[in-house]
C-alpha positions as CSV (number, residue, x, y, z in Angstrom):
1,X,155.7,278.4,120.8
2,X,155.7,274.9,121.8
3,X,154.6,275.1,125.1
4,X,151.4,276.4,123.7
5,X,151.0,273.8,121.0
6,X,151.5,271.2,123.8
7,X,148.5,272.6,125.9
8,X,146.1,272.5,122.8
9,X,147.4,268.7,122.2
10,X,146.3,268.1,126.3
11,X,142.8,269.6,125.7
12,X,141.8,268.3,122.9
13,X,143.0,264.9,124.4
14,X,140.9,265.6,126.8
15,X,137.7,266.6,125.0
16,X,138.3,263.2,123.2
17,X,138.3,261.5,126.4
18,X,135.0,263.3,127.9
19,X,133.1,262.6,124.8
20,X,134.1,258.5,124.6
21,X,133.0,258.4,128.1
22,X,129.3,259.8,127.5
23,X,128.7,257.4,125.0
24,X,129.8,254.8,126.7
25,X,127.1,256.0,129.6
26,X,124.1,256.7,127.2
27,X,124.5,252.7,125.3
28,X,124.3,251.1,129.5
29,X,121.4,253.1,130.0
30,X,119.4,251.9,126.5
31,X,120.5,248.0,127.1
32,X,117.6,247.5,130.1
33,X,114.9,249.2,128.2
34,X,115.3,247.1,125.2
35,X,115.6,243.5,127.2
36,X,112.3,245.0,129.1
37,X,111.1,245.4,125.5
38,X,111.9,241.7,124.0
39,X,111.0,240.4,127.5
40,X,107.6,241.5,126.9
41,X,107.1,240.8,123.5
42,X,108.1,237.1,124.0
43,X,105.6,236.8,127.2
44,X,103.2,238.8,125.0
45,X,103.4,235.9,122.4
46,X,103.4,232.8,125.0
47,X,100.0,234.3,126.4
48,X,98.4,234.8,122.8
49,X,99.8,232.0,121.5
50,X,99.7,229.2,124.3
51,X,97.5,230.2,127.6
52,X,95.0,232.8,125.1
53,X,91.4,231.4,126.2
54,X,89.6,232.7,122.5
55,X,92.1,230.2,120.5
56,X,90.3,228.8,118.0
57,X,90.8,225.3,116.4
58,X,88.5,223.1,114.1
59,X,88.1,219.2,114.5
60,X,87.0,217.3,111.4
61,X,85.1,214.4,110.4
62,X,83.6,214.3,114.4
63,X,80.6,211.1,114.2
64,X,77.2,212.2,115.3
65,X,75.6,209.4,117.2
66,X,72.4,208.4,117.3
67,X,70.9,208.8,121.5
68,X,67.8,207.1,122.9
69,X,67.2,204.0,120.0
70,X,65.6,202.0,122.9
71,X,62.9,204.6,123.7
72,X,62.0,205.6,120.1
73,X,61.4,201.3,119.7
74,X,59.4,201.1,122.8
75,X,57.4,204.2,122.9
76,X,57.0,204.9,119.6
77,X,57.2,201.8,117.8
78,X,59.7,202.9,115.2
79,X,63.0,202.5,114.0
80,X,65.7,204.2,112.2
81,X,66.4,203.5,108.2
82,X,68.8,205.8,107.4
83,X,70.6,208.9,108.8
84,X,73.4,207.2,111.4
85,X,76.8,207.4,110.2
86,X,77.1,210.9,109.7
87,X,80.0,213.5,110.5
88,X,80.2,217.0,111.3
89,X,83.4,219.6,111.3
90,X,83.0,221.9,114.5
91,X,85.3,224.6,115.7
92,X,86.0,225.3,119.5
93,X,87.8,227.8,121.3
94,X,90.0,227.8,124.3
95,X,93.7,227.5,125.4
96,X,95.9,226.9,122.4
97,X,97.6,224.4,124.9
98,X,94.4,222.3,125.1
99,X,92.4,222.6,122.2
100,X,94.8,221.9,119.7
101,X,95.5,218.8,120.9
102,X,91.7,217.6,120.6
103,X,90.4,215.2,117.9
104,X,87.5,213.7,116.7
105,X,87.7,211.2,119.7
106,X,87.5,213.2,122.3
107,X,84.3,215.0,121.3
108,X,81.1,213.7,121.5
109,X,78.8,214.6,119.2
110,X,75.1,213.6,119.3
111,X,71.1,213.6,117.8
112,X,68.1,212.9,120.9
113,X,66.3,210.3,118.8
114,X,63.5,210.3,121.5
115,X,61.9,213.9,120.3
116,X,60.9,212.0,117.1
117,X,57.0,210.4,117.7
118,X,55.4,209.7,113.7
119,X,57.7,207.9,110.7
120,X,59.4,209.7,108.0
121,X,62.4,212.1,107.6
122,X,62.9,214.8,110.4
123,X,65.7,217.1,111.0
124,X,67.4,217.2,114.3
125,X,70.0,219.5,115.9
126,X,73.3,218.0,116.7
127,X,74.1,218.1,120.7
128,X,77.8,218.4,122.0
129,X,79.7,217.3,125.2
130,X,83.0,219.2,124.9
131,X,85.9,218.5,127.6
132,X,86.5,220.9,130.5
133,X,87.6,224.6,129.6
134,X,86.5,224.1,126.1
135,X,83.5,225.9,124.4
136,X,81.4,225.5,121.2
137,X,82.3,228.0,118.2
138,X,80.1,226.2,116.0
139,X,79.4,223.4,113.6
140,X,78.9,222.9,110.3
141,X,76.4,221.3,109.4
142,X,74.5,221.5,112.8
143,X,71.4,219.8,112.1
144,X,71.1,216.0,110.9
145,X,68.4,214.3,108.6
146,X,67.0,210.6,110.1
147,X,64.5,208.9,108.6
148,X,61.8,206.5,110.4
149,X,59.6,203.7,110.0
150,X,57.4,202.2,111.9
151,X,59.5,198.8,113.3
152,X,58.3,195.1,112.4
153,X,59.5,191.7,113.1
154,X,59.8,188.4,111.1
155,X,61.4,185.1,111.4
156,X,63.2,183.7,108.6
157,X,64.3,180.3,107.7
158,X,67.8,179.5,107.7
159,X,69.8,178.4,104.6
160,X,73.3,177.6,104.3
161,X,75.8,179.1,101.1
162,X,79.0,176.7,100.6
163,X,82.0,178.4,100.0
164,X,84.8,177.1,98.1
165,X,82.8,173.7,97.5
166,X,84.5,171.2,95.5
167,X,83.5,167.4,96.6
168,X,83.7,164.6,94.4
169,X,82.9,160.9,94.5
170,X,83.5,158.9,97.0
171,X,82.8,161.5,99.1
172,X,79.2,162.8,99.6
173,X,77.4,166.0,101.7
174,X,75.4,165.0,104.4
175,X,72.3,167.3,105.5
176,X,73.6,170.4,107.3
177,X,72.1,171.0,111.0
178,X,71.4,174.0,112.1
179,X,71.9,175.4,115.6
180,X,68.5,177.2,114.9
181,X,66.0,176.5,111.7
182,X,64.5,180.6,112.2
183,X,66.2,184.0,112.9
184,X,63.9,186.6,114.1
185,X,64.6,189.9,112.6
186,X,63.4,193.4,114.3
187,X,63.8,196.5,112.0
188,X,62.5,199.1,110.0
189,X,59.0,197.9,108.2
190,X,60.0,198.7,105.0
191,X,63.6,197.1,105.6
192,X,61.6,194.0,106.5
193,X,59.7,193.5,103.8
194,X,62.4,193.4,101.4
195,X,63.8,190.3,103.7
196,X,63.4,186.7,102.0
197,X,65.5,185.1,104.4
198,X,69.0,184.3,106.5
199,X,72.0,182.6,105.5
200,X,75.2,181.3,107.3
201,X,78.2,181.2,104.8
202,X,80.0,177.6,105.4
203,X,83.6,177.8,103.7
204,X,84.3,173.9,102.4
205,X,87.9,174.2,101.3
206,X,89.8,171.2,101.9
207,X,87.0,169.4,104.0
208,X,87.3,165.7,103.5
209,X,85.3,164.5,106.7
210,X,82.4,165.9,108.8
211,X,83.4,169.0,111.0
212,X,81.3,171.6,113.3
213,X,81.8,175.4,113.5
214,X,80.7,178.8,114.1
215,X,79.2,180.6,111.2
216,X,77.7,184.5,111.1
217,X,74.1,184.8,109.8
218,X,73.7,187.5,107.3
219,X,70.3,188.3,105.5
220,X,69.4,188.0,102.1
221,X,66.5,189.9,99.4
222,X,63.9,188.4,97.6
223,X,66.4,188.0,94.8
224,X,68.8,186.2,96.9
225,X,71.2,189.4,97.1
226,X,73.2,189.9,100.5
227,X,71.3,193.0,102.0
228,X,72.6,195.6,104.5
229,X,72.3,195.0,108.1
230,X,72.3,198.3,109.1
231,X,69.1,199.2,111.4
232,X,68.6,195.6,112.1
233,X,68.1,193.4,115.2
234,X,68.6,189.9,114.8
235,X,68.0,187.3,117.4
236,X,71.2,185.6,116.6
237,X,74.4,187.0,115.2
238,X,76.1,183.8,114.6
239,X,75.5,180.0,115.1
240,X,77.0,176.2,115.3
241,X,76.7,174.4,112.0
242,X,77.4,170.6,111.6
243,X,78.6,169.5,108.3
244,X,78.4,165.9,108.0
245,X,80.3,164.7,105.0
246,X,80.4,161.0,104.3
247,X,82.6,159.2,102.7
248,X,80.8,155.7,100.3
249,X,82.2,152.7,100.2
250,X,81.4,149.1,98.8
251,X,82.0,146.6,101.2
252,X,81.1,142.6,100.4
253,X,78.6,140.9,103.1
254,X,80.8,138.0,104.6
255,X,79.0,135.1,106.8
256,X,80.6,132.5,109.0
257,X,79.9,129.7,110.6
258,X,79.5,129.7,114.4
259,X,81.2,126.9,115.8
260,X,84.0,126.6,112.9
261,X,82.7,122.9,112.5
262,X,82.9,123.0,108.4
263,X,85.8,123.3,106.5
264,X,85.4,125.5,103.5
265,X,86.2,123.7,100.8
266,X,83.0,121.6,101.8
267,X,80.6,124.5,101.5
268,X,78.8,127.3,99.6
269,X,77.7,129.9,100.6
270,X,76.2,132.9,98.8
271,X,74.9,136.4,99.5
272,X,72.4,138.1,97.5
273,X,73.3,141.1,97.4
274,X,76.7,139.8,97.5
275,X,77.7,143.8,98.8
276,X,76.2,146.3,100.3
277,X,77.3,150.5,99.8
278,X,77.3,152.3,103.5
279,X,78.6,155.7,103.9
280,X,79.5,157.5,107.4
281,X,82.3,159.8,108.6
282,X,85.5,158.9,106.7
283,X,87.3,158.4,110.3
284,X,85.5,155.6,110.5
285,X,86.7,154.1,107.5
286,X,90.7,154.2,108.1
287,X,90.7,152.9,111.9
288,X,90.9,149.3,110.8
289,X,87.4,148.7,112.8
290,X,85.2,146.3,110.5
291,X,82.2,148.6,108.8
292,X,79.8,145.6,108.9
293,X,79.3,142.9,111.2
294,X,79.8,139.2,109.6
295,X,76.3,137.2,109.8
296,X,76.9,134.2,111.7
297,X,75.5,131.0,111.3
298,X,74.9,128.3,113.3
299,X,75.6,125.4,111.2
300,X,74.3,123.0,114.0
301,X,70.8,124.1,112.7
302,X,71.2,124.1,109.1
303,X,69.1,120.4,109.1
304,X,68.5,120.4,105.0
305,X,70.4,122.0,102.0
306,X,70.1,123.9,100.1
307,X,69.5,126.3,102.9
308,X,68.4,129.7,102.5
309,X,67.2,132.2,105.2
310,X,66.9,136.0,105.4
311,X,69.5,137.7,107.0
312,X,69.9,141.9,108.7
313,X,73.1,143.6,108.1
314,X,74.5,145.2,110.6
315,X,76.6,148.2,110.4
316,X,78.8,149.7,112.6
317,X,77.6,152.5,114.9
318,X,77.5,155.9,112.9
319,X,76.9,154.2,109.2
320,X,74.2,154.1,107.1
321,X,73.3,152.5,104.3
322,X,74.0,154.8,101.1
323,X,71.1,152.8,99.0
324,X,69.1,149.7,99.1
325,X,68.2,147.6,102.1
326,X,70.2,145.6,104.7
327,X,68.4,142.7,104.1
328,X,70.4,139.9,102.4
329,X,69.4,136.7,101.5
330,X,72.1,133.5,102.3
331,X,72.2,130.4,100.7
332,X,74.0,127.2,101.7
333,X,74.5,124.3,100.0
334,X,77.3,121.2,100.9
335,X,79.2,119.5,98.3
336,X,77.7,116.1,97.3
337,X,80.7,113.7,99.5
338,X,78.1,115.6,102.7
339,X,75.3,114.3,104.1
340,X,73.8,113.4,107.3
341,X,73.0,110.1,109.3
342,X,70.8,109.4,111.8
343,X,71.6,107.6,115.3
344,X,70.2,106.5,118.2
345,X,71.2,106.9,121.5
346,X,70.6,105.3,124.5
347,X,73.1,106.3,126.5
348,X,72.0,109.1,128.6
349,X,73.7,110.5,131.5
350,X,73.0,113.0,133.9
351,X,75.3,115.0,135.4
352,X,75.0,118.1,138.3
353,X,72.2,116.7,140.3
354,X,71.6,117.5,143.7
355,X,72.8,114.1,146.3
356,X,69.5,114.1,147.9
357,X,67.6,114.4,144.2
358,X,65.2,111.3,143.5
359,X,65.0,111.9,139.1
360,X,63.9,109.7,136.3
361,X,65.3,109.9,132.8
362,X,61.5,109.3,130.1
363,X,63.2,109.6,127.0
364,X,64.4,105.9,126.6
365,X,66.8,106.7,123.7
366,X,67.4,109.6,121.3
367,X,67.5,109.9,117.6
368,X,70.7,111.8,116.6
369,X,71.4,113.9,113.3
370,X,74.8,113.7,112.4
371,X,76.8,115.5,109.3
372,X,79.9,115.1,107.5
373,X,81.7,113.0,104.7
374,X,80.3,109.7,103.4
375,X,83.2,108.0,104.7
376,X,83.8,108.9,107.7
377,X,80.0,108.9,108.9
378,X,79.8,105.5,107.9
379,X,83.1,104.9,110.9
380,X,80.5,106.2,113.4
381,X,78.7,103.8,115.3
382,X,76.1,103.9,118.3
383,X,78.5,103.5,121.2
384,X,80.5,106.8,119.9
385,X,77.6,109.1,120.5
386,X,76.8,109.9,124.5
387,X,74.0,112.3,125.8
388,X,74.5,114.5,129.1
389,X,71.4,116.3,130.8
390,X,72.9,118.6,133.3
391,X,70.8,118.8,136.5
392,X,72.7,121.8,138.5
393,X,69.6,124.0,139.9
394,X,67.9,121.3,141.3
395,X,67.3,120.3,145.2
396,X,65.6,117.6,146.9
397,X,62.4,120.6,147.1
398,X,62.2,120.0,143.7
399,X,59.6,118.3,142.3
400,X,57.1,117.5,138.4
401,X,58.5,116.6,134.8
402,X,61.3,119.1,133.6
403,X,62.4,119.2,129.9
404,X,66.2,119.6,129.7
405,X,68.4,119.9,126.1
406,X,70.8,117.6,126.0
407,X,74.9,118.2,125.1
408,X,75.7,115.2,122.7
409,X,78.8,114.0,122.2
410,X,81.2,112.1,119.4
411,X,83.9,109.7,120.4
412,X,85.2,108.1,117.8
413,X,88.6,108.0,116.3
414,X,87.5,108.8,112.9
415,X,85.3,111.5,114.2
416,X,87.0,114.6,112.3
417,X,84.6,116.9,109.8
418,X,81.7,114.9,111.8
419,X,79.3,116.8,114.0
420,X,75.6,116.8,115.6
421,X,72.9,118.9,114.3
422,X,70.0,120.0,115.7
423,X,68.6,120.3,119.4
424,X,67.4,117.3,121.5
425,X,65.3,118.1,124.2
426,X,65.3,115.0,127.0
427,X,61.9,114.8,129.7
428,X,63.3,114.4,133.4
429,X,60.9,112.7,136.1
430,X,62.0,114.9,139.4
431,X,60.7,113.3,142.5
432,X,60.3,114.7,145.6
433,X,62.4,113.2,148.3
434,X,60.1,111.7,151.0
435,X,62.7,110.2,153.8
């Protein structure tokens, strides 16, 4: 009895055994198949997905540009008005790995501008150059609309517009100079006739002296609105603009006396005007250089008072005068204790004269002008004056009667505020040496 419910416990041990070890068998052979299966599905989605050639993908906002400008101007004399700008969504196809990398940049998209021959509004087909491995699908919208004119040309005068212009006494706006006076403009006709002229902004802020720069020229209506410069030519985009701004100033006329022989306090002297207004560059005004010259007189020739004589300012390089003339009228008049005396001299000397140089002296004396105080022209007597005639230049070849100014002189110990007016010319006899 047991043996035999030992030998059921063996078999069915062993059935359990037998049937654990089939399954086991039938999952290895399953496993394969499935990774095959995954395996392909994966590669299935890297071709579709990534190396499929018919992937589609859409680029937006791609500009259409406008080919072949130049020979629609030369050939057929007309010019566009309106139609560039414009943008188009396209679709292409390829590989996944190449197309969806694309943008607008990379595509060229494109209207042949030398198919139109009359003006007005014509609709042209957009052209395409795609990259390598990369095809059309299409594009939406696939024509364009440009509109024509017939082109014309004008030249228009230059005007400036001040920006941020605030500039108050004493300073004062010079007259602007242009690089160029005219612009020539090339366009559309009916572009051009709505032209009235060019302008070159000029942006004052802060400007206190006269400066140079670069300005861009943009056009102007017949109402003095800025227009657009689209479809335009212009000779010149841009150009140099001075601005000269000048600063005023009074400054009084002042006169001295050449040789500083008169003291002051013996003397008048008055300007009419008694100041003149110049204006230049305010550099000019703040480098410590005078801004007019003083008039000088010579008060050796002032022979009478009162003396008055016409006189020309002059003004340092670069200024002007901001109104009136530079003519001035001076007037000079010594205090009654002045006057003048008259002397004559005899004694006349003559100095640089050649060894060899036979000369005679004509003039046997020489009636002197003296000025100063009463009291010490009165000290002054005839042997205190001496005359010199200088001689240097001539040689014993010379020869005839020579006039010669000569230098007077005051010796005397009382001598101080007195001087010599006037000129005194002396004859000279040269004869020529005949040993």
């Amino acid at each position: 009895m047991n043996q035999n419910n030992n030998g059921g416990v063996i078999r069915r041990a062993v059935n359990e055994k037998n049937t654990v070890s089939s399954s086991n068998t039938h999952s290895r052979n399953y496993l394969p198949k499935i990774l095959c299966v995954v395996a392909a599905f994966v590669l299935w989605l890297y071709v579709m997905q990534v190396e499929s050639p018919e992937y589609e993908h859409e680029i937006t906002s791609v500009p259409v540009a406008l080919e072949n400008e130049g020979i629609l101007h030369n050939d057929a004399g007309l010019s566009v008005y309106a139609g560039s700008g414009s943008r188009i969504n396209i679709t292409v196809a390829g590989k996944k790995s190449i197309v969806t990398k694309l943008s607008a940049e990379d595509v060229k998209a494109y209207i042949d501008l030398s198919k139109v021959k009359e003006a007005g509004r014509h609709s042209l087909e957009v052209s395409f150059d795609l990259p390598d491995d990369v095809t059309l699908v299409g594009g939406e919208p696939s024509t364009v609309n440009v509109y024509v004119d017939e082109t014309a040309s004008v030249s228009l005068p230059v005007s400036e517009k001040l920006v941020n212009f605030v500039l108050e006494s004493p300073y004062e706006l010079g007259e602007i100079d242009f690089e160029f006076d005219t612009v020539t403009v090339t366009g559309p006709s009916n572009r051009i006739n709505d032209l009235a002229g060019a302008v070159v902004s000029i942006n004052m802020d802060n400007r206190r002296s006269s400066f140079v720069t670069n300005s861009a020229i943009t056009l102007v209506d017949k109402l003095g609105n800025a227009t657009d410069m689209n479809y335009l030519s212009l000779s010149e985009s841009e150009m140099q603009v001075s601005v000269p701004i000048y600063l005023t100033r009074e400054v009084p006329i002042e006169v001295r006396f050449k040789h500083g022989l008169v003291a002051d306090e013996l003397v008048n002297v008055t300007c009419e005007p008694a100041s003149i207004t110049v204006k230049g560059d305010a550099a000019k005004f703040d480098d410590g250089t005078a801004l007019v010259e003083k008039i000088e007189i010579d008060e050796r020739m002032i022979l009478s008072t009162p003396y008055t004589e016409l006189r020309e300012v002059v003004l340092r390089d670069g200024l002007t005068v901001s109104s009136g003339s530079t003519e001035v009228r001076i007037s000079v008049e010594y205090d009654r204790s002045v006057r003048t005396r008259e002397i004559a001299v005899s004694d006349i000397k003559v100095t640089g004269a050649h060894a060899d140089l036979e000369y005679e002296v004509i003039n046997e004396n020489i009636l002197v002008v003296l000025r100063g105080k009463t009291g010490e022209l009165e000290k002054i007597k005839a042997t205190d004056l001496s005359a010199t005639v200088d001689l240097e230049g001539f040689d014993s070849e010379s020869s005839g009667v020579v006039t010669k100014y000569a230098a007077i002189t005051v010796d005397a110990e009382d001598s101080d505020g007195v001087f010599v007016l006037g000129t005194y010319p002396v004859q000279v006899k040269i004869n020529q040496n005949e040993a």
